[in-house]
C-alpha positions, 0 to 999 in steps of 0.5 A: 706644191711647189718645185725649185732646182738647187745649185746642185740640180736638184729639185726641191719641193715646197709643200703646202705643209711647209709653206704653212709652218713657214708663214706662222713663225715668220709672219713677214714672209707671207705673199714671199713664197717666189722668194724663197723659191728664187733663194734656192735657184738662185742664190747669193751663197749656200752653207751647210746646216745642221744634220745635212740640210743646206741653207741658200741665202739671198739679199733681201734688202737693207742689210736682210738676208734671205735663209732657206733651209732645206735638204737634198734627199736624192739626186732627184728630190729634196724639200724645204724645212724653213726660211726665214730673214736674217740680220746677220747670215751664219759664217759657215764655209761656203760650198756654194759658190 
């Protein structure tokens, strides 16, 4: 398992579990795993997702996006639920920066 500190101070864990979910339906970020880990440390932006989650969104070159989307559970715990890239990052009102 792997940890990053959210924008908000909290940390958020990648697990084994997730990582696995991530790498079989977005092939293309297999070996990114520090990648997705910096989008939640530092990211470009942070949106609100669906049923409380939050999406950080960081370049990934060429017009591509970054999206990690995971949940703050506490002040002390959160988790990842996804990452993926994106061509065209959602226009949900920022809450972070």
């Amino acid at each position: 398992m792997d940890v990053a500190v959210s924008v908000n101070g909290v940390p958020i864990r990648l697990t084994g579990e997730r990582w696995t979910h991530v790498v079989e339906n977005h092939e293309e970020l297999a070996g990114r795993m520090e990648d997705v880990l910096a989008a939640i440390r530092d990211p470009a932006w942070v949106i609100r997702g669906h049923g409380g989650s939050l999406v950080a969104y960081a370049s990934s070159g060429r017009g591509k996006f970054l999206a990690v989307v995971y949940r703050e559970l506490r002040a002390d715990d959160g988790f990842v639920i996804t990452a993926f890239v994106s061509h065209k990052p959602r226009k949900h009102p920022k809450v972070w920066p």
